[in-house]
Every structure is written in C-alpha cells, then in structure tokens.
C-alpha positions in Angstrom: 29.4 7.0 -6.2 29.9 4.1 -4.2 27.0 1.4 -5.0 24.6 0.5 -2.4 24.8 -3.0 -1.1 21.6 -5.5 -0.6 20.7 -8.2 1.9 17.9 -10.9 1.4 16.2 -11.2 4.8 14.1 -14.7 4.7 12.5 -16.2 7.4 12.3 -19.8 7.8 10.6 -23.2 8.9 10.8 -26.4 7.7 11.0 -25.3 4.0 13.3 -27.8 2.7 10.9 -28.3 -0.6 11.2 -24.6 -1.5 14.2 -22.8 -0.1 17.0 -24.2 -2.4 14.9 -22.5 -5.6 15.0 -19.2 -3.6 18.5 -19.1 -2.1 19.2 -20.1 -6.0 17.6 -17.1 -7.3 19.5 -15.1 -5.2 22.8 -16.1 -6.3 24.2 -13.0 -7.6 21.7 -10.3 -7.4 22.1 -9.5 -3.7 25.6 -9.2 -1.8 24.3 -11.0 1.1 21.5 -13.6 2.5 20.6 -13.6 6.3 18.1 -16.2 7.5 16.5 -16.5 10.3 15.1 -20.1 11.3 12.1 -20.3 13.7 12.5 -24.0 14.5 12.7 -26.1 11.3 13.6 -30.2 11.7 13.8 -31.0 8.0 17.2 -29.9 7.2 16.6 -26.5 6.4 19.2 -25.5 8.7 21.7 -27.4 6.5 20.7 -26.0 3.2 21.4 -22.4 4.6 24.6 -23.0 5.6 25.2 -24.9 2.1 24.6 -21.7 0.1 26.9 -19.7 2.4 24.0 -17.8 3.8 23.8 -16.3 7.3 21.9 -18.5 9.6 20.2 -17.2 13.1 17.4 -18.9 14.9 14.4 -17.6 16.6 12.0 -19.2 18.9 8.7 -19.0 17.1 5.9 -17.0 19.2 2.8 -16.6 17.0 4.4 -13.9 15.5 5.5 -13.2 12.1 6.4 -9.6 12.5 8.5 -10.2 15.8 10.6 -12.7 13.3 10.6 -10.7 10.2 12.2 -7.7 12.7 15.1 -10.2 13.9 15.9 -10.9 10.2 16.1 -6.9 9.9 18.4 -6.5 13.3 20.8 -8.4 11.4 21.5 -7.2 8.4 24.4 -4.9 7.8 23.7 -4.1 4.4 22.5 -0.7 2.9 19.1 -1.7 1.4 17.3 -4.9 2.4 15.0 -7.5 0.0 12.4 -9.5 2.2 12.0 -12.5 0.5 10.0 -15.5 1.7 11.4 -19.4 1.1 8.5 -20.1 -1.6 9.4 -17.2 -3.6 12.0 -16.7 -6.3 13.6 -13.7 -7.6 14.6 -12.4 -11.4 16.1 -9.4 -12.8 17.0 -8.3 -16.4 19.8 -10.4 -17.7 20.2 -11.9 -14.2 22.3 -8.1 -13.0 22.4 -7.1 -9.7 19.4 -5.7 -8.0 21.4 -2.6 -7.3 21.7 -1.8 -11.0 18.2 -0.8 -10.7 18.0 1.2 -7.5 18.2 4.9 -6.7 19.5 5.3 -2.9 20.7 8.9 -3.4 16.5 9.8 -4.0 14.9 7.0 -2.6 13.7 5.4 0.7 12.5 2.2 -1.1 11.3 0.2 -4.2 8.4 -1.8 -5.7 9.3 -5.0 -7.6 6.7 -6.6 -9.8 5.1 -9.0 -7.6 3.2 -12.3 -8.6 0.9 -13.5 -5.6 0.7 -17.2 -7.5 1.2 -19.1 -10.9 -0.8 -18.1 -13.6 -1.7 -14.7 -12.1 -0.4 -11.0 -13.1 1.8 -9.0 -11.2 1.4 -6.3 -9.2 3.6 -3.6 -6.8 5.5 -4.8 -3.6 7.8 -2.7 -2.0 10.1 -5.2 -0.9 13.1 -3.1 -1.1 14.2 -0.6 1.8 17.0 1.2 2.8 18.2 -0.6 6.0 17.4 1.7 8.8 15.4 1.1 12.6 12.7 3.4 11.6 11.2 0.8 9.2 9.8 -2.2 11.0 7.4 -4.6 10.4 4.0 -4.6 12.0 1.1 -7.4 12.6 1.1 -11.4 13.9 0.5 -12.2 10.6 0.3 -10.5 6.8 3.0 -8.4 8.5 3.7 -5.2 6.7 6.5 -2.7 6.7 4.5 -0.1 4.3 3.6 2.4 6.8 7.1 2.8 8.2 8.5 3.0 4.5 6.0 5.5 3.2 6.5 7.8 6.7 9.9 7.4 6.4 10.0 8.3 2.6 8.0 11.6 3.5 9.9 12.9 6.1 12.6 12.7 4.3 11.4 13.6 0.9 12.2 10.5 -1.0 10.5 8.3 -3.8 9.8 5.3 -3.7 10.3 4.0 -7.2 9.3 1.1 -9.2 11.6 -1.5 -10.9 11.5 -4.4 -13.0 13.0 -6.4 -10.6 10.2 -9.6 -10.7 9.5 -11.8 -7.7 7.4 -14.8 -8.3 5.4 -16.9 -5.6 4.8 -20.5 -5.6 3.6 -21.5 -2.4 -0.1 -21.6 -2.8 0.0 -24.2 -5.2 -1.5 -28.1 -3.7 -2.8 -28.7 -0.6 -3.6 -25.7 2.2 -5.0 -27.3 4.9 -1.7 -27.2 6.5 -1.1 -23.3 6.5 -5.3 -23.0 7.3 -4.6 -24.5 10.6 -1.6 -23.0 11.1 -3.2 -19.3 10.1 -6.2 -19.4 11.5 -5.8 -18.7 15.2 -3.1 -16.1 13.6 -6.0 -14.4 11.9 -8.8 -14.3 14.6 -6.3 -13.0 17.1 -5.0 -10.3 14.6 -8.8 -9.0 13.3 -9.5 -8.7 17.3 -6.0 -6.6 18.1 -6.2 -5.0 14.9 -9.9 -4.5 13.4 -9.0 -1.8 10.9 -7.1 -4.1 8.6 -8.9 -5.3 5.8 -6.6 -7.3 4.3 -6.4 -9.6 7.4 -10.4 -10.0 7.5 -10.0 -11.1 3.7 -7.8 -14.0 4.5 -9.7 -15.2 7.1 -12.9 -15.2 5.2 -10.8 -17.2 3.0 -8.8 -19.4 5.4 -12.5 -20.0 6.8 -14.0 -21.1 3.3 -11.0 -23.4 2.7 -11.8 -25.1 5.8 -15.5 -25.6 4.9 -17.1 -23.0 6.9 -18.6 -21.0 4.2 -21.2 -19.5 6.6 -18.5 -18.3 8.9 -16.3 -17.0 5.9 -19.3 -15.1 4.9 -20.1 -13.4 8.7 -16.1 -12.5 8.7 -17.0 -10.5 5.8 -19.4 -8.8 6.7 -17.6 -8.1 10.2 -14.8 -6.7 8.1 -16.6 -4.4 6.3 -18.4 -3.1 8.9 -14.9 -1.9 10.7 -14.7 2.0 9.5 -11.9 3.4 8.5 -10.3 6.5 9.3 -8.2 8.2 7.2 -7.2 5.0 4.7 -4.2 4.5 2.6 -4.3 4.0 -0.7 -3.3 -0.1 0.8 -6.4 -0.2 3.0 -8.6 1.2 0.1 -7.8 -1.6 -2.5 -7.6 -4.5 0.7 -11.4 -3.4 1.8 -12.4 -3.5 -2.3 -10.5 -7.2 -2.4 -12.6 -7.6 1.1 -15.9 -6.8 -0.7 -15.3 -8.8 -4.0 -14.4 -11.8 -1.3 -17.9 -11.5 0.0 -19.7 -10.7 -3.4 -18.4 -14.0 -4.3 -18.8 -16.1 -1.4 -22.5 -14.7 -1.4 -22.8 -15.8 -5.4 -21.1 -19.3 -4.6 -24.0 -19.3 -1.4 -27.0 -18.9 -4.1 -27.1 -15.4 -2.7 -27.9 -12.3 -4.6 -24.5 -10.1 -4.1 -25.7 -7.4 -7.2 -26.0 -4.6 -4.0 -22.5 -4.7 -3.3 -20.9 -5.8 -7.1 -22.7 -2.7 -8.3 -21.5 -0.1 -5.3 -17.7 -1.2 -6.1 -18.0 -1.2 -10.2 -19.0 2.4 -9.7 -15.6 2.8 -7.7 -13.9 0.4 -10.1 -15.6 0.2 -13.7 -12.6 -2.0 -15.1 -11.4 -4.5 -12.3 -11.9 -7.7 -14.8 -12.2 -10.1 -11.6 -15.7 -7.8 -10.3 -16.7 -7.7 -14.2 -16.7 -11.3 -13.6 -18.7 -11.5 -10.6 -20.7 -9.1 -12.2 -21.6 -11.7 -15.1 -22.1 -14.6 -12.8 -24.7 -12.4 -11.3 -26.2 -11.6 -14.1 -26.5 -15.1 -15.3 -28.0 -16.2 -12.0 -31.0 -13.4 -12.3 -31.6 -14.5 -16.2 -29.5 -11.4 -17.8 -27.8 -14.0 -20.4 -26.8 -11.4 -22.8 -25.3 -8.9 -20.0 -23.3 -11.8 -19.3 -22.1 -12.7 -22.5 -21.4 -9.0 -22.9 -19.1 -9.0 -20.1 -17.3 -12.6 -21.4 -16.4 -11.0 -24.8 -14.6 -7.9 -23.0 -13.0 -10.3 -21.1 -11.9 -12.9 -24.4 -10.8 -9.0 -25.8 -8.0 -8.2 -22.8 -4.8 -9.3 -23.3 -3.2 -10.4 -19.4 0.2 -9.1 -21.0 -0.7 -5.8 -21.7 -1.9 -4.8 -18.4 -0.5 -2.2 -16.4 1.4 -3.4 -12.6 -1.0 -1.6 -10.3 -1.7 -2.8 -6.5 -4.3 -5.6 -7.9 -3.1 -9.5 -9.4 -5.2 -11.4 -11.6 -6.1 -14.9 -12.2 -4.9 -15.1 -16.0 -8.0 -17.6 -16.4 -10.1 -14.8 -16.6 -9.3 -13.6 -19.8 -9.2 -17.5 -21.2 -11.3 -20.6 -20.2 -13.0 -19.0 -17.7 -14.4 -16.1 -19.8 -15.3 -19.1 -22.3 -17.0 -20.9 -19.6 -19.2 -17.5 -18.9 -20.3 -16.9 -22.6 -21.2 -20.8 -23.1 -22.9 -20.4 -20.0 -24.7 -17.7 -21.4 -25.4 -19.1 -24.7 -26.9 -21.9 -22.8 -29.5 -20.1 -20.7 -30.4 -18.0 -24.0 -31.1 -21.3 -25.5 -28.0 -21.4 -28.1 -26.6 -25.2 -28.0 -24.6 -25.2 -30.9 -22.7 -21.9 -29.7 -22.4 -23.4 -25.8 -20.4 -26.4 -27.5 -18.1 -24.9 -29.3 -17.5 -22.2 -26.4 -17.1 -25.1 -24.1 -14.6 -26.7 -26.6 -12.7 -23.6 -26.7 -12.4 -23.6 -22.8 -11.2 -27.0 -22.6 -8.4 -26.3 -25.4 -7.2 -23.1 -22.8 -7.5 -25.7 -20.0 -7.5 -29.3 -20.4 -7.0 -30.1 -17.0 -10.9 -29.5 -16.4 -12.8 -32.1 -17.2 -16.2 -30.6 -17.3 -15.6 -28.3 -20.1 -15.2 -31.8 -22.8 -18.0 -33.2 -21.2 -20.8 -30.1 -20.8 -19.7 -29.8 -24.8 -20.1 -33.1 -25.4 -23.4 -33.1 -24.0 -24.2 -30.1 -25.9 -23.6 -31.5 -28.9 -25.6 -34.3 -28.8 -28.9 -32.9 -28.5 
C-alpha cells in the first residue's frame, strides 16, 4: 500500500525568534513544508526559503482562518499537519509522522498537544486528510474540527489518536504584544459568532492581562449567558474552561465564586484545576481543613500518569502550588510549624518564587 504523504501548513509573521526551532522539528517527519507569510519584515521570509520550505504570501486581513485556508489551497500532499511557528514537533525515535497514521480508516488524527511549558497534554486533531471539505472557520482561534468530524461521519471514518507530540512555546514572557493584537480579533469574533465559548474565555483573559479585571469578569458572564444548542463535546469542555475562568477571576476579585465551583464539580468531580479553585474558596470562607483536604489529593496525583483527554494542566498544581494551599491552610488553622515547612517544600519545587522562602522564614520565627 502506497504510504500517504504529509505537508506542514504554517502560517507566518515576523517570527524570526521561533520559526527555525519549528521548521527544525520538521526535518524528516513530514515530506513537505508550505508557508504562508502574511507580511513579516524580520527575515522570516529568508529563513523559509533556507530550509527549502514552500514560501507564499498573503495580505493579512484580520483573519486567521482566511490565511490558515490559503496554506490549505496549497498543499499537494495527502494528509496535512497545521503547525504554528512557536510550536515544535516530536515523534518516537524521530520516524515519520506517517508511520503512525491510518488513511485507509481514517479522516484524521489527534497528536498529544501541550498548550505551554510545564503543562500536560491533551488531544488536537492537527492531522487531516487534504481535501476542500475541511476548512477552517473563525477570525481568530480558527478551528477545522467541525469540518473534520462531518467529514469523518459521512464517510465513516475514525479519527484516531497518536503519539505524535506537539509542544507550544509561545506563551512564555511578555503578552502585551499579542493582547493588543487579539483583542479587537476577539470582540469582533464573540459579536459574529456568540456561541463560541472558547473565544469568550480568551477574551476574558486577553482583558485581565490588560488590567481590566472588571471587564474580564462581565465577558464572562456574557459568555455564559450565550445558550447553546446542540453542543459538541468541544463547546462542552470550552464553556466548563469558560466557567472555571470566571470562578477564578471572581476568587482573585474577593468574590464568593462557590455557586458556580460547586455546579461544575458536580459535572466534573476530578478536574484538579476546579479542585483547586475549590480550595481557595474554601480557605477564603474559613474551611481550612476542606482545603488542606483538597492540597493532599492534589500532592497524591502524579502529572505523568494522567490520561490525554481534551483538558491541559498547569503541572504546578500537583507541586508548589498544592504546597502553597496546605501551608495556607495550616496557617489559618493556626499550625506555624507545619506552614513553614509546607512553605519550604514549595520553594524547593519552585525557587523562582520568592515569597515561599520568605512567608517560611517568617513562620519560623514566631
């Protein structure tokens, strides 16, 4: 059977700091690269070309699915990867991504998927057989899903998982840049498009990065206030990530968020990141020892071990963090000695915070 042949579709602008690492990852694993450039002026341009990738350019319009589509139009591949610049691919013992795929049974495939440093994966479908029935949708957060999953059911094909990894770096520093940039993207799309939670979520979030915590919090409850008809499995785990947003923008606000923690932990009794929320809240209405309840579970979980579902989590949860919560518990129950040596703990999981050396410090002088 003759093997199927991939294509990396990347769209690009001005990412001269990231899109060596990625076009490096690709080397390989994919028979062909096509790039299209939406205006870049830092030598991008010149690093494409350097890797022998396919280069096209596309005026930029406010658009990220009209410029993921071009990408799309030209690749003459069988299957397709999208790929972004700040992202970098692995596969077991560096073979071929189509070692791993199925085409004969399947329309697509879900790589494991890590949103950011320090997080777990979860399931992207970024592969796709190369066809015009799957396009991309939405000015920004574009998604293919719905095409791929229609197109997978007409047709009676899976869509498979494999353990091809793709890891993201470009949240990492400064974000004021890409707030700006987003923000307008967002507002226009949760007007055009009000049923997609996922975009609400980053604009509460887009909006708290810029400082306007009170406007972060309305976009919330604007979001959530959008019903839904008929919801995919996607839409149902974006408007749960829509409600944890809020839970904790209220908690961060001095607000009680209890009313909508508890309404999704009867949904979802084991997300870890709403167990957490769940503690803060607990310590903030003088439940200490629910708290500290909630911090050992999390100590217990092992980040490793957990299953690649559609959710990521900050790996800090189950380490300093989940130290920070029990010393923080152990404090309002009135236990110094313990809040020290919890604090000490979390500072040897992550010495880059300050505060932990000096709360225990403090602790353990009185």
């Amino acid at each position: 059977m003759k093997r199927a042949t991939i294509a990396a579709a990347i769209i690009t602008r001005n990412e001269l700091k990231f899109l060596p690492g990625c076009l490096e990852s690709l080397q390989g694993v994919v028979d062909d690269v096509v790039v299209v450039d939406t205006g870049s002026t830092d030598g991008t341009q010149a690093i494409v070309r350097s890797y022998g990738a396919q280069l096209f350019e596309f005026a930029w319009i406010d658009d990220f699915a009209a410029a993921r589509n071009r990408t799309l139009s030209e690749v003459r591949a069988d299957w397709i990867l999208y790929i972004d610049a700040d992202e970098r691919v692995r596969t077991p013992e560096r073979r071929p991504i189509s070692d791993f795929l199925t085409p004969e049974t399947s329309a697509g495939a879900y790589v494991r998927f890590q949103p950011r440093p320090g997080y777990t994966f979860y399931r992207e479908p970024r592969l796709f057989v190369n066809h015009p029935e799957i396009r991309f949708k939405g000015q920004i957060h574009e998604t293919h899903r719905d095409d791929l999953i229609a197109f997978a059911e007409r047709r009676n094909l899976a869509i498979p998982s494999t353990p091809v990894v793709i890891e993201h770096l470009g949240f990492e520093g400064d974000q004021s840049h890409k707030h700006a940039r987003n923000l307008p993207l967002l507002e226009r799309e949760t007007a055009e498009h009000p049923e997609r939670p996922y975009c609400w979520h980053h604009l509460a979030e887009t909006l708290a990065g810029l400082g306007r915590r009170k406007e972060a919090i309305e976009a919330c409850r604007r979001g959530l206030n959008i019903p839904m008809e008929a919801p995919s499995t996607k839409a149902i785990v974006d408007r749960r990530q829509l409600s944890k947003t809020y839970a904790r923008l209220l908690l961060d606000d001095g607000q009680a968020a209890n009313h909508i923690i508890g309404a999704l932990l009867e949904e979802m009794p084991e997300d870890w990141a709403l167990l957490y929320l769940q503690a803060r809240s607990d310590l903030a209405t003088g439940r200490h020892d629910l708290a500290l309840a909630i911090a050992e579970r999390l100590k217990s979980v092992d980040p490793d071990g957990l299953a690649d579902g559609f959710v990521a989590y900050d790996r800090r949860l189950f380490g300093d963090l989940a130290w920070d919560l029990a010393a923080a518990g152990h404090v309002e129950a009135g236990r110094c000695k313990e809040a020290a040596a919890a604090y000490r703990q979390a500072a040897l999981l992550a010495p880059q915070v300050l505060s932990y050396r000096v709360k225990a410090a403090a602790l353990a002088a009185l």
